[in-house]
C-alpha positions as CSV (number, residue, x, y, z in Angstrom):
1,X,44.8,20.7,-13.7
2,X,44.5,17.3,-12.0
3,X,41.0,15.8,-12.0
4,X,39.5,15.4,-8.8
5,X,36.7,12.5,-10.6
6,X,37.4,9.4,-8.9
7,X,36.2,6.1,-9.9
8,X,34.9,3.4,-7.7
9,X,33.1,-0.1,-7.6
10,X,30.2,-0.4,-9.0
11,X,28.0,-1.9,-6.0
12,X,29.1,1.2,-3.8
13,X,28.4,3.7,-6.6
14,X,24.8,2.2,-7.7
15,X,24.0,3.1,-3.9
16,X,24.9,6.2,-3.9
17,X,23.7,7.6,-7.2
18,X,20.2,5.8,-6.8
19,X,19.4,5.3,-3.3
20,X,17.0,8.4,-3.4
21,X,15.5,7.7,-6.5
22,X,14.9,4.1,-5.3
23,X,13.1,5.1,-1.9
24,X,11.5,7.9,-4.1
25,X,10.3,4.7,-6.6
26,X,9.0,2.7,-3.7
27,X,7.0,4.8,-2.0
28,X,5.3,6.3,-5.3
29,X,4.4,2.6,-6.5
30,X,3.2,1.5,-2.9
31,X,1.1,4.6,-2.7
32,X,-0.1,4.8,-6.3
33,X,-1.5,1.2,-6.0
34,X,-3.2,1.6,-3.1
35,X,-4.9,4.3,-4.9
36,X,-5.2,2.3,-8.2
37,X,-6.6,-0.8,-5.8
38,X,-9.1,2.2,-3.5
39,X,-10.2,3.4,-7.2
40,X,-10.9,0.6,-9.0
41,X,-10.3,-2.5,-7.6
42,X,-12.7,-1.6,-4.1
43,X,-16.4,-2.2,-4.3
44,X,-18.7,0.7,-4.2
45,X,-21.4,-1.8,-3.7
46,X,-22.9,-1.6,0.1
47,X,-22.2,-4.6,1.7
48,X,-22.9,-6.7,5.0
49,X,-22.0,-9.3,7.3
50,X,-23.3,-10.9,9.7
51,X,-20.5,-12.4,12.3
52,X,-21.6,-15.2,15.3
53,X,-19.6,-13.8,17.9
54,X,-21.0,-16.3,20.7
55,X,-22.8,-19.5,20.9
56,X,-23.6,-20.1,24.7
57,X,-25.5,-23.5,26.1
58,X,-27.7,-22.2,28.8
59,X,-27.9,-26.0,29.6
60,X,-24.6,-27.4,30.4
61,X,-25.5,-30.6,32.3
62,X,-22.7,-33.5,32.1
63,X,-24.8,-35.9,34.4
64,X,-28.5,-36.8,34.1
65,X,-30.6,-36.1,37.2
66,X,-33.3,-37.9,37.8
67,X,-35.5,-35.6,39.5
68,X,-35.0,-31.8,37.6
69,X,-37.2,-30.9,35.3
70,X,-36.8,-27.4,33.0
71,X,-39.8,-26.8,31.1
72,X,-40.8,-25.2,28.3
73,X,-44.6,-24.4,27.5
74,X,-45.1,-27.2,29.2
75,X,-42.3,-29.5,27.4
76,X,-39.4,-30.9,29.6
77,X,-36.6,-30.1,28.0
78,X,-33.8,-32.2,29.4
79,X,-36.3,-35.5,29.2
80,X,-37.1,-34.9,25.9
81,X,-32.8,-34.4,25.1
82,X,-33.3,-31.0,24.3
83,X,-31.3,-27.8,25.5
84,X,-31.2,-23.8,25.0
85,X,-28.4,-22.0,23.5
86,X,-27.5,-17.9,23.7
87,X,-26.5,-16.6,20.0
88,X,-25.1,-13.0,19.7
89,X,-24.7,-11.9,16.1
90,X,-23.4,-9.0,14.9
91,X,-24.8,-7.3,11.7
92,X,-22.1,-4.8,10.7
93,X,-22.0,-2.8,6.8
94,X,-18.6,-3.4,5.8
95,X,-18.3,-1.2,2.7
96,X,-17.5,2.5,1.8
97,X,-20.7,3.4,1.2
98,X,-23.8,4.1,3.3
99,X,-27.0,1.8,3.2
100,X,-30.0,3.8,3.3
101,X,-34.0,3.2,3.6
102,X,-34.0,3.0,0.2
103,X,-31.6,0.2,-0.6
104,X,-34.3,-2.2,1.4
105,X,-36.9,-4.1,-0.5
106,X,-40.1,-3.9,1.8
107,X,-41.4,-7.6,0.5
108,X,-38.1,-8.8,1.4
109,X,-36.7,-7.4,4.5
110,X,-33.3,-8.1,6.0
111,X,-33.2,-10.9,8.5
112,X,-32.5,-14.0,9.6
113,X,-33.3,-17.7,9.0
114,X,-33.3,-20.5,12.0
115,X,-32.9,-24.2,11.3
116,X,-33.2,-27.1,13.6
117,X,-33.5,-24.7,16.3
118,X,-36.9,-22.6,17.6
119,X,-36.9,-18.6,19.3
120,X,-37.9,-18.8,22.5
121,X,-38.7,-15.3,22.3
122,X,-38.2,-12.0,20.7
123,X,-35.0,-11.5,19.1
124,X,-33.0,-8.2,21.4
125,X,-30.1,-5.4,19.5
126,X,-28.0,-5.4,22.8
127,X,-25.6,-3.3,21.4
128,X,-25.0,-0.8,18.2
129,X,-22.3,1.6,17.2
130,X,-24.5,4.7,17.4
131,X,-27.6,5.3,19.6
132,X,-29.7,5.6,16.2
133,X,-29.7,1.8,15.5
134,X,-30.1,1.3,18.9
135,X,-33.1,3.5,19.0
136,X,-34.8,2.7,15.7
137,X,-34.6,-0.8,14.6
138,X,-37.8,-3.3,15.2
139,X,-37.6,-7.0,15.1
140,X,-40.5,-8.9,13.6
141,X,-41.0,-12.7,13.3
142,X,-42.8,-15.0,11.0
143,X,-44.8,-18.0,11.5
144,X,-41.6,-19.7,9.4
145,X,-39.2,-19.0,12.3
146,X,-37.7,-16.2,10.2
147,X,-37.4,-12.8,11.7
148,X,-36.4,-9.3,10.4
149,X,-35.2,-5.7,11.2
150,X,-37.3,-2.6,10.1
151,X,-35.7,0.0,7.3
152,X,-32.9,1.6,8.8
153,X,-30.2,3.6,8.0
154,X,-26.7,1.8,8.7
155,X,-23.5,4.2,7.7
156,X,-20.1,2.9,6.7
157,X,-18.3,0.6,9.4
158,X,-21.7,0.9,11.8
159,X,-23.2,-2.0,13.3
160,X,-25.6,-3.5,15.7
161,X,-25.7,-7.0,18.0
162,X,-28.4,-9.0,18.1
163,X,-29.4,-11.6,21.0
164,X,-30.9,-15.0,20.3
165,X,-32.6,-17.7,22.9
166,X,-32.8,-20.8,21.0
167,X,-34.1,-24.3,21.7
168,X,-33.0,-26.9,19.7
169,X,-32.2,-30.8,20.1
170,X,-28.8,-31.3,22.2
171,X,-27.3,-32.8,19.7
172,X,-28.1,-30.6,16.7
173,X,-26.5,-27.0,16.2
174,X,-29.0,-24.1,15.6
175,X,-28.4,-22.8,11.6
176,X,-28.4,-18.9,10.9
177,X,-28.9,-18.1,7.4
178,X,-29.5,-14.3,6.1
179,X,-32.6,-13.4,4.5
180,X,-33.6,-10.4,2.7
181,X,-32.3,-8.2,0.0
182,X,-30.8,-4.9,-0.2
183,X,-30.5,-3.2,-3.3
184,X,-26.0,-3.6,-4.8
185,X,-25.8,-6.4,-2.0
186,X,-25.2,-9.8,-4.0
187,X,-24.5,-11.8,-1.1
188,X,-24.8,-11.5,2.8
189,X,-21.9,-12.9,4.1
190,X,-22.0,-14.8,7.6
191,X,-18.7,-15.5,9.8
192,X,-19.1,-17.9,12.9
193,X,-16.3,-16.9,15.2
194,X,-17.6,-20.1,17.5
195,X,-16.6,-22.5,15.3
196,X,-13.4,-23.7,15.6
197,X,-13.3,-25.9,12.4
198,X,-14.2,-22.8,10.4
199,X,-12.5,-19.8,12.3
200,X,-9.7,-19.9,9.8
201,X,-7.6,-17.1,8.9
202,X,-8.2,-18.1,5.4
203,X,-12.1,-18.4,6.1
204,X,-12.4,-15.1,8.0
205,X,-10.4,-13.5,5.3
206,X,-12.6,-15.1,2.1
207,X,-15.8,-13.7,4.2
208,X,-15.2,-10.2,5.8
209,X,-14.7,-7.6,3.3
210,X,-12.3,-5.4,5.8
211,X,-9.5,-8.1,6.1
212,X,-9.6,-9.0,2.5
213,X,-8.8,-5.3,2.1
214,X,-5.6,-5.2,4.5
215,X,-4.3,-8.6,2.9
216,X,-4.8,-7.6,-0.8
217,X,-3.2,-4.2,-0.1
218,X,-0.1,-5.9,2.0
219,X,0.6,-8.5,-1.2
220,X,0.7,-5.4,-3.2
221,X,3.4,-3.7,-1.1
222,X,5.1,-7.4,-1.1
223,X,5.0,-7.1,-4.7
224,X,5.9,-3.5,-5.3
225,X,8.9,-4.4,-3.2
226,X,9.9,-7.7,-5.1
227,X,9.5,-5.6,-7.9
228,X,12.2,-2.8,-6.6
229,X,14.5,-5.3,-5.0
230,X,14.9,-7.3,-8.6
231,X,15.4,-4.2,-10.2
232,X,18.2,-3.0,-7.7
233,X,19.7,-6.9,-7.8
234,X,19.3,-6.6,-11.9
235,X,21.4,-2.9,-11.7
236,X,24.1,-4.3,-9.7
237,X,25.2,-6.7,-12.1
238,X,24.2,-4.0,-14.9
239,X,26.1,-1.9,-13.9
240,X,29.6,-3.1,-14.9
241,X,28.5,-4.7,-18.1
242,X,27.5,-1.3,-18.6
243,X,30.3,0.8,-17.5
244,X,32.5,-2.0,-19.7
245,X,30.5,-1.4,-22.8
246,X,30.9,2.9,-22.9
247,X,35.0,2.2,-22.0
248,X,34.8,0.0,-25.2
249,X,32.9,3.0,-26.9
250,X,35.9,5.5,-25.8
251,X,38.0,3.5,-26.8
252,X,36.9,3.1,-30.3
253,X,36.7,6.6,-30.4
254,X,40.1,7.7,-29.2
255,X,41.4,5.0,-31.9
256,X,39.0,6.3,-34.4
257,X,40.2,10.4,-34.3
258,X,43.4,9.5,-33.6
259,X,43.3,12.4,-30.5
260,X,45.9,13.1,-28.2
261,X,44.8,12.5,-24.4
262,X,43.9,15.7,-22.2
263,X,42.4,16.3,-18.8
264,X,39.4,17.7,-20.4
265,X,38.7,14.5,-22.8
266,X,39.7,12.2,-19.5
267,X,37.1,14.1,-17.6
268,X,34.6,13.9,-20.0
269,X,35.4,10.2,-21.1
270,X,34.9,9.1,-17.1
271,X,31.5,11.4,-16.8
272,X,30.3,9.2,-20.0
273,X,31.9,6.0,-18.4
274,X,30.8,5.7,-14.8
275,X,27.9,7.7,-15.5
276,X,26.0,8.1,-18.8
277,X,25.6,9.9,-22.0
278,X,22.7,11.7,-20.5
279,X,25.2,13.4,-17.7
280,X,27.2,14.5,-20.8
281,X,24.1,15.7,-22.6
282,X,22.6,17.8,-19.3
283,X,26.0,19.3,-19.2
284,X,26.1,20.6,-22.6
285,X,22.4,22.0,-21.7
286,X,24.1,24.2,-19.1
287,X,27.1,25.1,-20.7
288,X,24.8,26.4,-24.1
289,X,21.9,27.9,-21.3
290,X,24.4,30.1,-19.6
291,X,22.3,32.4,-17.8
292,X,21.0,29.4,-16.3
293,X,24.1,28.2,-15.4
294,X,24.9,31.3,-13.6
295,X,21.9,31.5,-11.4
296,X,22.7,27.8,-10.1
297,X,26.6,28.6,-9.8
298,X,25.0,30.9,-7.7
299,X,23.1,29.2,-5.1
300,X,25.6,26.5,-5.0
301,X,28.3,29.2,-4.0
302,X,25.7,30.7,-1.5
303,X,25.4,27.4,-0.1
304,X,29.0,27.2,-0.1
305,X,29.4,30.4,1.9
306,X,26.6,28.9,4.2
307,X,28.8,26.0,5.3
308,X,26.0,24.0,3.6
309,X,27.8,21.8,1.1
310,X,30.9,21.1,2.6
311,X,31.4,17.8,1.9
312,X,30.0,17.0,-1.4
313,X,30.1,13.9,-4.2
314,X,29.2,13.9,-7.4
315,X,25.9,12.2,-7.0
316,X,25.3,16.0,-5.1
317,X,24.7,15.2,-1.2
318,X,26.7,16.4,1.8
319,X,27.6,14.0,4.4
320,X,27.8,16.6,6.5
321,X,24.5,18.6,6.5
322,X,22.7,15.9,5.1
323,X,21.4,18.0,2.4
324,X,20.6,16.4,-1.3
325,X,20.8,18.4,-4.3
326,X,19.6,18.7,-6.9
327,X,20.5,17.0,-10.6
328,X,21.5,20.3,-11.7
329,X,22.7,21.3,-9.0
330,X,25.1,18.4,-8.3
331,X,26.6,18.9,-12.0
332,X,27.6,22.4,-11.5
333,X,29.0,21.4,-8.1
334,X,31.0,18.7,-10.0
335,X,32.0,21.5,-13.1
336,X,33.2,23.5,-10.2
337,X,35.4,21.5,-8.2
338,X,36.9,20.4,-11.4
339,X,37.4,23.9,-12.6
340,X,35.8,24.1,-16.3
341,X,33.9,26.6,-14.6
342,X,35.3,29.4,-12.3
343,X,35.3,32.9,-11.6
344,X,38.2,35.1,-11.8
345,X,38.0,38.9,-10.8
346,X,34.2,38.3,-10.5
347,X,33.9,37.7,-14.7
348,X,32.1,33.7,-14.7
349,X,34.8,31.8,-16.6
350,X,34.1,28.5,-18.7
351,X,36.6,26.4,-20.0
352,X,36.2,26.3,-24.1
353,X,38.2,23.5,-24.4
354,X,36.1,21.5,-22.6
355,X,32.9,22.7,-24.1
356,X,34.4,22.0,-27.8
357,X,35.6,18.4,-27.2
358,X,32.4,18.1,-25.0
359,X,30.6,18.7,-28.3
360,X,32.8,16.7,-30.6
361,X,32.3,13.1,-27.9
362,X,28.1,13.9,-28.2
363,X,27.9,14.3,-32.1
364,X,30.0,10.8,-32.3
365,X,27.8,8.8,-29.6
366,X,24.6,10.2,-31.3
């Protein structure tokens, strides 16, 4: 009986014997950190931001005319070097969790702050994600220049836009600043997406809560694949040192019992040297557990019948169909085709030559 195990380089055989298990390793470790990361690492904390999303001059005049006048309660505005701006700021809850009535402090409402600039008038919500914002939030102002919403109800990833008329000195930007406090919020970020000194990607991403989350989670998927590409690089070189080190062990062994060479002990020795002592040890397992090994000789014959497996490696997948199998599977496939199990007038046949000197090579490696 001529053994159909054939050897071959180590690069080619790494591929073949792990590439499942190594897409089957990648996608566990990206998927279990982003669960460890939405578990853990994620704020359940409600959070907002406020983002500028426009700073308009209403007065845009490059050339002084003499005779125009634009007045304000009585103040001309362009003598005086003054000029009105549009603001549209968008107040969006950028956490998980919902922000209810009950999160606001009624002495300190959410709102806004305006240095070096004045309202003109009454702060508008132009826009909102649903019609109950729209619908339900007040604006009130302060003698201070400050003015704040009314207790509403603002759901995960809603939001609402809010208008501003400002007059301010031409040469002097209007400063928004977010007032209030709302119970888990530590801080109200603000984003100005007008300001081309601070519209970073680095500044949008240490402000807005939604980014930082896409960014962390992508340098953990960079990660979990550095991780899995240096363990692959580390197995390739591995691999022979490896497969060098259990020919050394057989043959210390073969000098050591003094045995005569057979195609059962050169079968076994190149399942222990191009794969492992635990391929020898699973073997044994189904050779001892032989009702076992029946019902799998089983289904791999079915398969067999089925034109399923008809082109089949050791590593148990068929280039044909496709079709991976499973460890156990794959071994019997590979006792079969090397006959140390067979059937013969329909009695299931193992060889007990190979079972014996299968047992003698374990008890000397353990």
């Amino acid at each position: 009986m001529e053994s159909k195990f054939t050897n071959e380089n180590g690069l080619k055989k790494i591929e073949r014997k792990y590439a499942w298990s190594f897409l089957g390793f990648i996608l566990a470790l990206i998927f279990g950190i982003i669960t460890i990361y939405s578990s853990f690492f994620k704020s359940e904390r409600p959070d907002l931001d406020f983002i500028i999303l426009s700073n308009t001059s209403v007065l845009d005049i490059n050339e002084r005319v003499q005779e125009l006048e634009i007045k304000y309660k009585n103040e001309n505005i362009i003598k005086n070097n003054k000029n009105l701006s549009i603001l549209t700021i968008k107040i969006i809850n950028s956490s998980r969790i919902d922000i209810l009535r009950d999160y606001y402090d009624p002495k300190n409402l959410l709102g806004m702050s305006i240095s070096n600039a004045t309202l003109v008038e009454k702060p508008e919500i132009i826009d909102a994600s649903v019609d109950y914002l729209t619908n339900n939030i007040d604006v009130s102002i302060d003698s201070n220049n400050n003015f704040y919403f009314s207790q509403v109800i603002i759901d995960r990833d809603e939001f609402f836009t809010v208008k501003l008329l400002l007059l301010h000195k031409s040469n002097e930007k209007p400063l928004i600043k977010p007032i209030g406090k709302i119970a888990g919020v530590k801080k109200i970020d603000i984003v100005n997406l007008t300001d081309k000194n601070k519209n970073s990607f680095i500044n949008i991403f240490g402000q807005n809560n939604i980014i930082k989350s896409i960014v962390f989670i992508i340098a953990l998927i960079v990660f979990a694949l550095f991780i899995t590409g240096l363990t692959l690089y580390l197995g390739v070189f591995l691999y022979p040192i490896n497969v060098l080190k259990r020919k050394i062990n057989v043959i210390i062994y073969k000098n050591k019992r003094n045995i005569e060479p057979s195609i059962e002990l050169d079968y076994i020795f190149k399942l222990y040297i191009y794969g492992s002592k635990n391929t020898l040890i699973n073997i044994q397992w189904l050779l001892r557990n032989t009702d076992v090994l029946k019902d799998e000789f089983k289904l791999f014959m079915k398969k067999i019948e089925n034109n399923l497996l008809n082109t089949l490696d050791f590593v148990g997948f068929s280039m044909e169909s496709g079709q991976c199998m499973n460890v156990t599977e794959s071994l019997v496939g590979d006792l079969y085709r090397n006959e140390i199990i067979k059937i013969h007038d329909d009695n299931f046949l193992i060889n007990d030559n190979f079972k014996s000197r299968l047992d003698e090579f374990i008890s000397y490696m353990v």
